[in-house]
mmCIF file of the N, C-alpha and C atoms, coordinates in Angstrom:
data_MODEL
# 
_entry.id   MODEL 
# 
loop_
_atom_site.group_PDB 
_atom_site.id 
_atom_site.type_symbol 
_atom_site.label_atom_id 
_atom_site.label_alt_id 
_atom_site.label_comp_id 
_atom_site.label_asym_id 
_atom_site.label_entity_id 
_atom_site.label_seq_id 
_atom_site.pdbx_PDB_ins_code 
_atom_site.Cartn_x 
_atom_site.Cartn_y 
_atom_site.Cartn_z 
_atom_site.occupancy 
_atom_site.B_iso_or_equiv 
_atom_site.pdbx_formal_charge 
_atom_site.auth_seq_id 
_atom_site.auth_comp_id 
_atom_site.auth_asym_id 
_atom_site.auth_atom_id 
_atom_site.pdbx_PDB_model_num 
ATOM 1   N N  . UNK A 1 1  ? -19.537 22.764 14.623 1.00 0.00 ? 1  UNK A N  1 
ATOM 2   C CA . UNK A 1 1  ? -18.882 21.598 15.200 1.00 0.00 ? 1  UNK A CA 1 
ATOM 3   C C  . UNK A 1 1  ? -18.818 20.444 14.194 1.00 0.00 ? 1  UNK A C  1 
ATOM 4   N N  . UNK A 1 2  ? -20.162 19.939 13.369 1.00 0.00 ? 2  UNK A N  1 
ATOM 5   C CA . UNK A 1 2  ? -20.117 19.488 12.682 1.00 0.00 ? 2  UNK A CA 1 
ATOM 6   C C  . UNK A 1 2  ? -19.001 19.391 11.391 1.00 0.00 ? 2  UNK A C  1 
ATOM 7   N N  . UNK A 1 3  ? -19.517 20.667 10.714 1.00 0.00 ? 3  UNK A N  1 
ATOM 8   C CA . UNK A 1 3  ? -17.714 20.695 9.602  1.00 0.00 ? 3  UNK A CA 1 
ATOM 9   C C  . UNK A 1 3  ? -16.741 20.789 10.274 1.00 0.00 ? 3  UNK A C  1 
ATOM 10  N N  . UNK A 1 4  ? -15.871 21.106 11.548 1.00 0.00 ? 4  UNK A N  1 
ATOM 11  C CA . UNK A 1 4  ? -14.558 20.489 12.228 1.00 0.00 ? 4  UNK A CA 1 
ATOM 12  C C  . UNK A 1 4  ? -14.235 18.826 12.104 1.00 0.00 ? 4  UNK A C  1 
ATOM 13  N N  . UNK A 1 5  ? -15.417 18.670 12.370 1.00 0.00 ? 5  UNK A N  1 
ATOM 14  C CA . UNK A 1 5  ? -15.163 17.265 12.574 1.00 0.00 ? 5  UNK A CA 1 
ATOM 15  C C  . UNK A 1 5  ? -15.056 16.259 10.956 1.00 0.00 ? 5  UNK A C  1 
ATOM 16  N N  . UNK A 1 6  ? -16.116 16.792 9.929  1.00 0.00 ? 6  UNK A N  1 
ATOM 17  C CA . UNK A 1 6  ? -15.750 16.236 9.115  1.00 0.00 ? 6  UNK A CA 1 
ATOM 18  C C  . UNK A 1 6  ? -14.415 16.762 8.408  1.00 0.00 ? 6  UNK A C  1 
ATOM 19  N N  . UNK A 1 7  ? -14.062 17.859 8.226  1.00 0.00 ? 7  UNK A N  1 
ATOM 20  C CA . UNK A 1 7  ? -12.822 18.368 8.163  1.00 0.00 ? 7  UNK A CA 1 
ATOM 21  C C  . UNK A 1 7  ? -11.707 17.648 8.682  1.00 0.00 ? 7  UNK A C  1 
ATOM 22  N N  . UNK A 1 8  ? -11.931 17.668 10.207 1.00 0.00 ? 8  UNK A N  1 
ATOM 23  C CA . UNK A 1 8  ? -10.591 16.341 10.486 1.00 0.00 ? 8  UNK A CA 1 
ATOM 24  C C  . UNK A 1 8  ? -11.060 15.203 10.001 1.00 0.00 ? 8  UNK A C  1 
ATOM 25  N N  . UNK A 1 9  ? -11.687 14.445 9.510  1.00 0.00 ? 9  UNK A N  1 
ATOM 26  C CA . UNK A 1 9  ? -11.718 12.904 9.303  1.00 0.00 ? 9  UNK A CA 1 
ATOM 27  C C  . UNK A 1 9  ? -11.337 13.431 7.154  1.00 0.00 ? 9  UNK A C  1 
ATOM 28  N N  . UNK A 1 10 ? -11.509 14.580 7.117  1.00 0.00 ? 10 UNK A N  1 
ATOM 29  C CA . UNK A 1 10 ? -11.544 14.297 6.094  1.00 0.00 ? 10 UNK A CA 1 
ATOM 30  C C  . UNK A 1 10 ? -9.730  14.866 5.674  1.00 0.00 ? 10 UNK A C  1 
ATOM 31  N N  . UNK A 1 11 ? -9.240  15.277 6.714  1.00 0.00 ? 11 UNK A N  1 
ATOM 32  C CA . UNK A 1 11 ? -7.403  15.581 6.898  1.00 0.00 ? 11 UNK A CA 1 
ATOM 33  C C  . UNK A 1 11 ? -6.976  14.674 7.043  1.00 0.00 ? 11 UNK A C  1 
ATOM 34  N N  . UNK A 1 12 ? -7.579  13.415 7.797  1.00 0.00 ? 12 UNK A N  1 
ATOM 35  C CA . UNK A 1 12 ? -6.863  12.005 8.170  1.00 0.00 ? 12 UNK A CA 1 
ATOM 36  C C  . UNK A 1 12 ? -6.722  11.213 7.099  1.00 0.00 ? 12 UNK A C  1 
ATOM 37  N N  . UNK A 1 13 ? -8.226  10.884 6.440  1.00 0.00 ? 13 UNK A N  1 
ATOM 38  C CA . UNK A 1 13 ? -8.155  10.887 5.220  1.00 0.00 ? 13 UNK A CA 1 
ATOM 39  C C  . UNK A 1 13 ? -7.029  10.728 3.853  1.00 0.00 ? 13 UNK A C  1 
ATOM 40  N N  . UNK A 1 14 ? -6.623  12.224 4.069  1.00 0.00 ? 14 UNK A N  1 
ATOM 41  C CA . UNK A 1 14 ? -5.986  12.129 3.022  1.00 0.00 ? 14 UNK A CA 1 
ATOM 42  C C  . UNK A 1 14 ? -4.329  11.960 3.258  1.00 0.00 ? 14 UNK A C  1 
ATOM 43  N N  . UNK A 1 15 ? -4.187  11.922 4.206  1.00 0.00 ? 15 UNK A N  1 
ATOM 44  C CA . UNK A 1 15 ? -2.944  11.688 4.766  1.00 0.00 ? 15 UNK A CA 1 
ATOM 45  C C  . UNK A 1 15 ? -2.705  10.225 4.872  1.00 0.00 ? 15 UNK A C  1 
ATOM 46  N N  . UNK A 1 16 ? -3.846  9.404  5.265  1.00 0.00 ? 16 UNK A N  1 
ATOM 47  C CA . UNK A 1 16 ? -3.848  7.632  4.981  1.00 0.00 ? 16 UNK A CA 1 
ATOM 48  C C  . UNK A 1 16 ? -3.436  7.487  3.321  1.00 0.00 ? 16 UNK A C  1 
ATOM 49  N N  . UNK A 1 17 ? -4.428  8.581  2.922  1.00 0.00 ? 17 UNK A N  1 
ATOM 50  C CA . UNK A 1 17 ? -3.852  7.976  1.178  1.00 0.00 ? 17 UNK A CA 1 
ATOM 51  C C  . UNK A 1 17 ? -2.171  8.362  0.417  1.00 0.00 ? 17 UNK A C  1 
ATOM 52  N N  . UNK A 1 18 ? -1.833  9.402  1.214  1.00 0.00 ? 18 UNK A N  1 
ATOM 53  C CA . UNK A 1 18 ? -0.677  10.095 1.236  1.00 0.00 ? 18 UNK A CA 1 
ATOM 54  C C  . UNK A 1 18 ? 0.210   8.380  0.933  1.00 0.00 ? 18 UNK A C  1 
ATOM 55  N N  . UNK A 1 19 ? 0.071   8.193  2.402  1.00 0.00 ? 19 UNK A N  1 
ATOM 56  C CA . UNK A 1 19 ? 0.476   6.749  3.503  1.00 0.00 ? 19 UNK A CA 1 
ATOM 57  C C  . UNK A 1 19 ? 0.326   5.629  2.265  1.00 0.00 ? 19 UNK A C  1 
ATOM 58  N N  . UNK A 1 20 ? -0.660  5.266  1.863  1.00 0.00 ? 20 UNK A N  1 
ATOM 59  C CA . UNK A 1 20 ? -0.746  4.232  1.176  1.00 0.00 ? 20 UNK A CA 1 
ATOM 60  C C  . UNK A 1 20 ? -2.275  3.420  1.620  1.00 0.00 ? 20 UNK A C  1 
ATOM 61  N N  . UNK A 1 21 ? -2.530  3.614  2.300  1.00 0.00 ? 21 UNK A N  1 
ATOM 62  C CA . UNK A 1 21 ? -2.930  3.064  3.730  1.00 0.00 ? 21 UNK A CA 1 
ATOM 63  C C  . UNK A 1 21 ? -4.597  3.399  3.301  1.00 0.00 ? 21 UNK A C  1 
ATOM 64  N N  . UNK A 1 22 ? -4.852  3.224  2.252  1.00 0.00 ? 22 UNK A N  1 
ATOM 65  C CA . UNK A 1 22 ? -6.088  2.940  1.442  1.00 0.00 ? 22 UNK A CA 1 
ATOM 66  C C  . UNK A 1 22 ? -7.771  2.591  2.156  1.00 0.00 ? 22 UNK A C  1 
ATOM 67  N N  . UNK A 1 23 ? -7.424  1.392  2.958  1.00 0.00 ? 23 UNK A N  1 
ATOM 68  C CA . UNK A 1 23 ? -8.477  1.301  3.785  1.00 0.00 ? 23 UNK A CA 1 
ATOM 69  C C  . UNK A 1 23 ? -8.713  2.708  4.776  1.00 0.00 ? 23 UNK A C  1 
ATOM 70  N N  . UNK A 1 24 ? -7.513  2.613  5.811  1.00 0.00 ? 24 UNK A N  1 
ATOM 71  C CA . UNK A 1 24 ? -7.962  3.534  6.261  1.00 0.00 ? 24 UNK A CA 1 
ATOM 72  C C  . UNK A 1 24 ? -8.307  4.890  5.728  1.00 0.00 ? 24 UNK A C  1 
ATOM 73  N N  . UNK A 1 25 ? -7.710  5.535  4.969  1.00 0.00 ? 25 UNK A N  1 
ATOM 74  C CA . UNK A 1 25 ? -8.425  6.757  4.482  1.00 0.00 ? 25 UNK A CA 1 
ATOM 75  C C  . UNK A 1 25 ? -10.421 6.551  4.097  1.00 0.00 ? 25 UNK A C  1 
ATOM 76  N N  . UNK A 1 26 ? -10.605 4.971  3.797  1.00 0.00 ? 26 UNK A N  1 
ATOM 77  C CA . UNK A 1 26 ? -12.090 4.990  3.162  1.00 0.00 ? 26 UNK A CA 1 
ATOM 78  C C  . UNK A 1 26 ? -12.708 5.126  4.403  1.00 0.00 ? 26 UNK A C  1 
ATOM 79  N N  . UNK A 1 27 ? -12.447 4.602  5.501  1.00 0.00 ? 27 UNK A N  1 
ATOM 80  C CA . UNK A 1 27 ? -12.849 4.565  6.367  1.00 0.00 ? 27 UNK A CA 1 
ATOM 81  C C  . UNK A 1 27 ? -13.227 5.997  7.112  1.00 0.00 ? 27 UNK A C  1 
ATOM 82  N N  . UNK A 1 28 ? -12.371 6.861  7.234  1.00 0.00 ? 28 UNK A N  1 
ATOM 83  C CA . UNK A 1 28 ? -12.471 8.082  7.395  1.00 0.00 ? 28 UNK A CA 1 
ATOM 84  C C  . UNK A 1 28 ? -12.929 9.523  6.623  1.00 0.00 ? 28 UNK A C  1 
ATOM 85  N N  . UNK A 1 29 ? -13.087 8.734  5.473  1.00 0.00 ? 29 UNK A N  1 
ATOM 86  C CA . UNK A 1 29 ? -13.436 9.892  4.358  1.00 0.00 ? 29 UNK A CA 1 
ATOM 87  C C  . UNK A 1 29 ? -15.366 9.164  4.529  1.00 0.00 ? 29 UNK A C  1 
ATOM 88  N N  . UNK A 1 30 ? -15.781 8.089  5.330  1.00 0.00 ? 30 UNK A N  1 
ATOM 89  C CA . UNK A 1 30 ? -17.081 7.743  5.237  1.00 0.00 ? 30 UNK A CA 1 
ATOM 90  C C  . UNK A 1 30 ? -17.378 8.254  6.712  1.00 0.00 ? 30 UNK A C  1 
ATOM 91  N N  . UNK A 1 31 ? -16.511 9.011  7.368  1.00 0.00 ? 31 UNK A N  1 
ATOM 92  C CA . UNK A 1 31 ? -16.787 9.674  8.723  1.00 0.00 ? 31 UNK A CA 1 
ATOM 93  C C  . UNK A 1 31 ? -16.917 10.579 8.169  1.00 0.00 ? 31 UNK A C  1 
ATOM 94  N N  . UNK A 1 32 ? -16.438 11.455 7.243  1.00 0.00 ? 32 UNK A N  1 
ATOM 95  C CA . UNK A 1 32 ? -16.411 13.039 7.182  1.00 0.00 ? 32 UNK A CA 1 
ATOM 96  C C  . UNK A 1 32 ? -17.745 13.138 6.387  1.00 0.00 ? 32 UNK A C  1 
ATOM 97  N N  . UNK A 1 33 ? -18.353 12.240 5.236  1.00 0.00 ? 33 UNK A N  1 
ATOM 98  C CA . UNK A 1 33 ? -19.326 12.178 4.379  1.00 0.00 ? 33 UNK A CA 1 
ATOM 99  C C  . UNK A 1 33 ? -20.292 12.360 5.488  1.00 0.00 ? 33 UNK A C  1 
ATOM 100 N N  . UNK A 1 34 ? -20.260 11.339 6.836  1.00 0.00 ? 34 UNK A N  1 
ATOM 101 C CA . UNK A 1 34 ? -21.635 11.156 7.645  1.00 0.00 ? 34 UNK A CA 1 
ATOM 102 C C  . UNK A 1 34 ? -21.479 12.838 8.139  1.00 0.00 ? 34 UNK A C  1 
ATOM 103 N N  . UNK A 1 35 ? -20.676 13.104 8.543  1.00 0.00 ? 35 UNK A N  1 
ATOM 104 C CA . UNK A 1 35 ? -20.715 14.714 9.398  1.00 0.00 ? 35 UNK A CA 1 
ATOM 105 C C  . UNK A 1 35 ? -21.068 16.259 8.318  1.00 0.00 ? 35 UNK A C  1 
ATOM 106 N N  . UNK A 1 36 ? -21.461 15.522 7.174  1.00 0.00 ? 36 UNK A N  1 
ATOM 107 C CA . UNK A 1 36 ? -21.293 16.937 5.855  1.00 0.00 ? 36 UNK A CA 1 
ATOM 108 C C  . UNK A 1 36 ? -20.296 17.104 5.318  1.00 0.00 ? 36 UNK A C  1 
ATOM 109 N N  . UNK A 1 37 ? -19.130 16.386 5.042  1.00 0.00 ? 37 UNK A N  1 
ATOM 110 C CA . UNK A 1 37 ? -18.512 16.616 3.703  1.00 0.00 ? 37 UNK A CA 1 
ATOM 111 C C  . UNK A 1 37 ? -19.252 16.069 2.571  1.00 0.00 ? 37 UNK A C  1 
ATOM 112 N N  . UNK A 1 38 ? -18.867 17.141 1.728  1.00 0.00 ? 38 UNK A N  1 
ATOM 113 C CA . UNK A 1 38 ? -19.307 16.316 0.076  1.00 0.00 ? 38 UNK A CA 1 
ATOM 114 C C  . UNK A 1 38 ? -18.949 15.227 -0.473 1.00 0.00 ? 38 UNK A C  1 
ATOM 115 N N  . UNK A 1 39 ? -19.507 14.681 -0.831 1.00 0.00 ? 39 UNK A N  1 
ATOM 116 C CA . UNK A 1 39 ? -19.254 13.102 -1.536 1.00 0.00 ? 39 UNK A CA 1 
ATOM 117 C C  . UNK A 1 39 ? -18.275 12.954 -2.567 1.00 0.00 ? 39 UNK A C  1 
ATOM 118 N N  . UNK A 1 40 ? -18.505 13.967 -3.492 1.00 0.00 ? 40 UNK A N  1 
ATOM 119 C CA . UNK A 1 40 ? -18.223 13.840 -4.461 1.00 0.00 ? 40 UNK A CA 1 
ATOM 120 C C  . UNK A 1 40 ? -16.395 14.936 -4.360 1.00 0.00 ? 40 UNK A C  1 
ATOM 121 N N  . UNK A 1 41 ? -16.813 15.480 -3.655 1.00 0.00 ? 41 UNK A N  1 
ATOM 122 C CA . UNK A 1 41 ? -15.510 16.523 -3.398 1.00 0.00 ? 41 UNK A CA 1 
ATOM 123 C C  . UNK A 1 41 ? -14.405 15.666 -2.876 1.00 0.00 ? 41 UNK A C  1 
ATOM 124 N N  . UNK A 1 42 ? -14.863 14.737 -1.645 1.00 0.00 ? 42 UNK A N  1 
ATOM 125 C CA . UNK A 1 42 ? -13.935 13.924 -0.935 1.00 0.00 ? 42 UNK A CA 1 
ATOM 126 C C  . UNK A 1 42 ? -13.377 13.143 -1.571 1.00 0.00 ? 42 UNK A C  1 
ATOM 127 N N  . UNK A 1 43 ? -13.987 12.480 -2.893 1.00 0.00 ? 43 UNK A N  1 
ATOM 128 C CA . UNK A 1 43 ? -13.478 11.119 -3.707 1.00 0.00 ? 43 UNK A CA 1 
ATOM 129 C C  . UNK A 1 43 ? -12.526 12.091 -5.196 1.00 0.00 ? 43 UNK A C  1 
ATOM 130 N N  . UNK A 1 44 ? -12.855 13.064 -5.006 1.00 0.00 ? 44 UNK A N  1 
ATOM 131 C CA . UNK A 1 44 ? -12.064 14.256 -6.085 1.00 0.00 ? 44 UNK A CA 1 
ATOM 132 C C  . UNK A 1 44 ? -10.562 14.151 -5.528 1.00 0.00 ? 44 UNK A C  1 
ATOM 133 N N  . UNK A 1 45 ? -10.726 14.392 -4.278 1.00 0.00 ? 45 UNK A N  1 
ATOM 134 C CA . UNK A 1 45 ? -9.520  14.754 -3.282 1.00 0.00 ? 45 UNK A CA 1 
ATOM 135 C C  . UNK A 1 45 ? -8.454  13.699 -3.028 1.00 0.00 ? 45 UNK A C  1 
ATOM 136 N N  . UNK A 1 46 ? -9.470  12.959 -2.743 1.00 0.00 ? 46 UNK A N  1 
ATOM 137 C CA . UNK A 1 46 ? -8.247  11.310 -2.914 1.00 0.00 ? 46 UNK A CA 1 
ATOM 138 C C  . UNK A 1 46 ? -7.831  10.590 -4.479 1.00 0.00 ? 46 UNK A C  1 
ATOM 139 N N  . UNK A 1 47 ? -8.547  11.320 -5.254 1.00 0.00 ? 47 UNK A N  1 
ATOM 140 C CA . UNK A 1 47 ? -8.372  10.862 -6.615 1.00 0.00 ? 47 UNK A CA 1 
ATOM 141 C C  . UNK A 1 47 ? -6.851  11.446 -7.021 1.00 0.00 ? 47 UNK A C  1 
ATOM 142 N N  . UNK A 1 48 ? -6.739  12.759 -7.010 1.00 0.00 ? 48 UNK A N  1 
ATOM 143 C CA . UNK A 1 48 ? -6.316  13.348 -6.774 1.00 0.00 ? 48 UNK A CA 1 
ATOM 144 C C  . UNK A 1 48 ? -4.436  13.389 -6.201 1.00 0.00 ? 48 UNK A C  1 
ATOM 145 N N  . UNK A 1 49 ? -4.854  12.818 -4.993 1.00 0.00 ? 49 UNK A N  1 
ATOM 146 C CA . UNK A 1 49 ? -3.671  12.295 -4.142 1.00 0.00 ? 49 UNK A CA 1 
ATOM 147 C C  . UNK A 1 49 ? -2.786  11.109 -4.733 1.00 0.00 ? 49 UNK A C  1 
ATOM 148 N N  . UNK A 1 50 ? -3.987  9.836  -5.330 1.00 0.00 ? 50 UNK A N  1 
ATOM 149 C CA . UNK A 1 50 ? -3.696  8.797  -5.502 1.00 0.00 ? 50 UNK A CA 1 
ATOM 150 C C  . UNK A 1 50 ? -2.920  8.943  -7.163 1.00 0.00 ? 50 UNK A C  1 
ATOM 151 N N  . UNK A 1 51 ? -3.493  9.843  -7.794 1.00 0.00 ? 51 UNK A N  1 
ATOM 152 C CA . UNK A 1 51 ? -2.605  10.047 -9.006 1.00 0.00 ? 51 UNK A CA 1 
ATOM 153 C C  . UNK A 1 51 ? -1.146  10.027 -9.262 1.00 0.00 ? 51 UNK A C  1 
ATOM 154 N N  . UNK A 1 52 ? -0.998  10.518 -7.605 1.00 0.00 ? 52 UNK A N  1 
ATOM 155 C CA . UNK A 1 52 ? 0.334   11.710 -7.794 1.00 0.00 ? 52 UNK A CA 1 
ATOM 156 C C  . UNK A 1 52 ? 1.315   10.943 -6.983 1.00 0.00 ? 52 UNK A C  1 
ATOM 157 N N  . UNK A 1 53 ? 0.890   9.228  -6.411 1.00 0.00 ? 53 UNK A N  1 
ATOM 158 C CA . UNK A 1 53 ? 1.841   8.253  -5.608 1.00 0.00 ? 53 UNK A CA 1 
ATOM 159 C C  . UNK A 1 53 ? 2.588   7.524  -6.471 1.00 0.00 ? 53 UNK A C  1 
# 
């Protein structure tokens, strides 16, 4: 249950950064961190995204 949930906060995530929408993705990528996503994976992921806007 746990990784679903950080999984979705961590899909919302990256779709805010998609968006632009910066805050909110931090906001949600610090929901998926509290539920067991990786720290370091999640800030890879938006790094990532944010390259490519």
């Amino acid at each position: 249950m746990k990784q679903a949930l950080a999984d979705s906060y961590m899909g919302r995530a990256m779709v805010y950064t998609v968006l632009g929408r910066d805050l909110d993705a931090q906001r949600n990528v610090g929901q998926a961190i509290e539920y067991g996503y990786g720290e370091d994976l999640a800030r890879k992921k938006l790094d990532e995204i944010k390259s490519r806007r």
